[in-house]
Backbone bond lengths (Angstrom), bond angles and torsions (degrees), N, CA, C in turn:
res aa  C-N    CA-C-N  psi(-1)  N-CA   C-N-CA  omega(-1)  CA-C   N-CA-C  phi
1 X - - - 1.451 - - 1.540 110.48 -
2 X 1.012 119.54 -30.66 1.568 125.67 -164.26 1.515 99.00 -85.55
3 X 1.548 131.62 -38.54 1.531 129.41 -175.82 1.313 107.38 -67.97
4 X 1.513 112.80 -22.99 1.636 139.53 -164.99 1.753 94.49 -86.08
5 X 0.800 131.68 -3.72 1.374 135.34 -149.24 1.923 101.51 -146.45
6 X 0.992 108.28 -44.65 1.419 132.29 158.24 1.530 101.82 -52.37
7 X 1.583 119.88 -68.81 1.349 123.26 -151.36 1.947 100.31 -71.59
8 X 1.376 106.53 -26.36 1.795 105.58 173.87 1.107 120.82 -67.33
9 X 1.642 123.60 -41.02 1.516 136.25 -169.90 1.572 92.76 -72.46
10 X 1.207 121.47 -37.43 1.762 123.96 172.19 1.812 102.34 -59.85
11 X 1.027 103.44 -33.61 1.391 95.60 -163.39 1.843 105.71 -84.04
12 X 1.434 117.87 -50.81 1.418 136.17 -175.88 1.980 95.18 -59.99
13 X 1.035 114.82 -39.47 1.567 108.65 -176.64 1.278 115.53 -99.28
14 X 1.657 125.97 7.73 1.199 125.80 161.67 1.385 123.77 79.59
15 X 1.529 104.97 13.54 1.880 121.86 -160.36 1.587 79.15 -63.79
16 X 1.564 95.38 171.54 1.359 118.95 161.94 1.644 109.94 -99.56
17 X 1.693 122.63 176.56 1.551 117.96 -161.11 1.591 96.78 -83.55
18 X 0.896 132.61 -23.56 1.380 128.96 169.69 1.512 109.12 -63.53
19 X 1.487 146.38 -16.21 0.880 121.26 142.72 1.598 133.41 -84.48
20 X 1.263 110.48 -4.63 1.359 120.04 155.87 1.372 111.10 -45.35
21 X 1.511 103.43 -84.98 1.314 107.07 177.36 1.549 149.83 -26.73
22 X 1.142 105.46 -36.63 1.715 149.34 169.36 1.596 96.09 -80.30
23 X 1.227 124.29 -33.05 1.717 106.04 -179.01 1.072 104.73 -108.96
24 X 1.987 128.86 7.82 1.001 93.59 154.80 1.189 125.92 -132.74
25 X 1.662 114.71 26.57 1.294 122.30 138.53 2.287 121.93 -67.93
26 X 0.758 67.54 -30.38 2.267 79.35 155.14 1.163 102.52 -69.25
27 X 1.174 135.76 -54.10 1.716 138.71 -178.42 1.542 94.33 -59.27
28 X 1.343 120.00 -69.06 1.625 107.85 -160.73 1.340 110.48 -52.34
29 X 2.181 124.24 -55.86 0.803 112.54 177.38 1.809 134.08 -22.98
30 X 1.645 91.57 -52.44 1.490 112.16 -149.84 1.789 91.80 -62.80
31 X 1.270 111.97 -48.56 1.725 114.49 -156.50 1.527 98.27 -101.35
32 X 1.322 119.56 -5.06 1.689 100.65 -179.83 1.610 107.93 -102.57
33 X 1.103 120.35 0.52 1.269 126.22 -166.46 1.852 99.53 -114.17
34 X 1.331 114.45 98.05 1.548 126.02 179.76 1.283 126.17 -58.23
35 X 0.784 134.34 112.39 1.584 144.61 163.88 1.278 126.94 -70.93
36 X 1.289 134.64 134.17 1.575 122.90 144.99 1.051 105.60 -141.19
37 X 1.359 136.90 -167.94 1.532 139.42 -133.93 1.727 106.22 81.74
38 X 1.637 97.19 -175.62 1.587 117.78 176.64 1.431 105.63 -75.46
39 X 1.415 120.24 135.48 1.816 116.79 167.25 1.799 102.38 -34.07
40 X 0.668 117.66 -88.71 1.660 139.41 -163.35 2.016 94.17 -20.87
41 X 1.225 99.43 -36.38 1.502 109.77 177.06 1.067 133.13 -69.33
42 X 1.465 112.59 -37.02 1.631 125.94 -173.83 1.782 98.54 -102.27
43 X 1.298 113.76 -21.01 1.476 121.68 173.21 2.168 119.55 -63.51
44 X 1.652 84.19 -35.40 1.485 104.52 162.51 1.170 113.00 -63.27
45 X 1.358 114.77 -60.81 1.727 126.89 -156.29 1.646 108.95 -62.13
46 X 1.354 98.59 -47.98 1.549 114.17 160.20 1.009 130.66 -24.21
47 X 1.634 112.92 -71.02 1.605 140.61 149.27 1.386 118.15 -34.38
48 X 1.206 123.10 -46.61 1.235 126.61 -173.39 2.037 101.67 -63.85
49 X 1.617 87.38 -39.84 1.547 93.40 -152.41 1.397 97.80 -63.62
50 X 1.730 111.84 -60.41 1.260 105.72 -156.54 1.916 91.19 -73.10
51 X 1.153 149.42 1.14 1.695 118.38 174.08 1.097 110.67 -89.12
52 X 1.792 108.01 -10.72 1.859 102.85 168.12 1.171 110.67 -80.76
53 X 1.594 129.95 -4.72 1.598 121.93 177.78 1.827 91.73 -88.97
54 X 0.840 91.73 -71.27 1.668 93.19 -171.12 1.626 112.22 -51.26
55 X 1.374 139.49 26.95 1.146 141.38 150.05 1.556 116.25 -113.19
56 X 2.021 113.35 -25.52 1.022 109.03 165.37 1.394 118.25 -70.65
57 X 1.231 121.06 -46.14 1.526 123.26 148.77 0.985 142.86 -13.53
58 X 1.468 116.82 -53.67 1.522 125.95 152.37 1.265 134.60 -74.98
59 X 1.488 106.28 -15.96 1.650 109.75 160.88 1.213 115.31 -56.92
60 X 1.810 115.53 -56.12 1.232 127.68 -141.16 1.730 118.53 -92.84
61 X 2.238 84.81 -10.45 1.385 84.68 147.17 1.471 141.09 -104.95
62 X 1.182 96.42 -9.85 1.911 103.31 158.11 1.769 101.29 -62.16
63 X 0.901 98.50 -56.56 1.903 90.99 177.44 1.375 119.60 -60.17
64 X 1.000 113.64 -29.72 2.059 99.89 -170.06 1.666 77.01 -149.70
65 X 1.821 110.41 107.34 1.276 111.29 158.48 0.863 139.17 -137.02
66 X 1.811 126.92 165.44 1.942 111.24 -128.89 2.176 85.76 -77.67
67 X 1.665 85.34 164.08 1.426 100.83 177.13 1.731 84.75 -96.98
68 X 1.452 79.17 176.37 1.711 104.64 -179.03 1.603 83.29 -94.56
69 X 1.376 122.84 -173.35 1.379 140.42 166.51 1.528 110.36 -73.11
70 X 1.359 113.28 -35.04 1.352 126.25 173.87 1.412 124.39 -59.06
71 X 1.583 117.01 -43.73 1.164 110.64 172.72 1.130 124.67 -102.24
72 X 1.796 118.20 48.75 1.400 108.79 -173.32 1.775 88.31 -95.79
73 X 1.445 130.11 152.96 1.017 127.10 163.01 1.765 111.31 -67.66
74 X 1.518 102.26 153.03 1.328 111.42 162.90 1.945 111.46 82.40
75 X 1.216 106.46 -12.48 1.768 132.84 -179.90 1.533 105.98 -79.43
């Protein structure tokens, strides 16, 4: 139900399938991976997780970043 639900919000905002794809490996993460503790706890851990992706992210694209088609050598 949720990819089903996933696949409309793709559709109403006009994403392309690569963000499909990408939201719904985020979906599996989020619900296949079990929790217990207090909400307030796993709501943190969460937080923690995804601002350590999205800072490795932004490192790794200041470090290694995409070419255009133009500047691939040998193209």
């Amino acid at each position: 139900m949720s990819v089903f639900i996933l696949g409309l919000l793709r559709r109403v905002t006009r994403s392309d399938l690569t963000a499909y794809r990408f939201g719904g490996v985020a979906l599996a993460i989020v619900l296949l991976v079990p929790r217990t503790g207090p909400p307030w706890q796993i709501a943190f851990h969460r937080f923690v997780e995804v601002s350590i992706g999205i800072g490795v992210a932004l490192m790794l694209s200041v470090v290694w970043p995409e070419r255009e088609a133009g500047d691939v050598p040998g193209a």
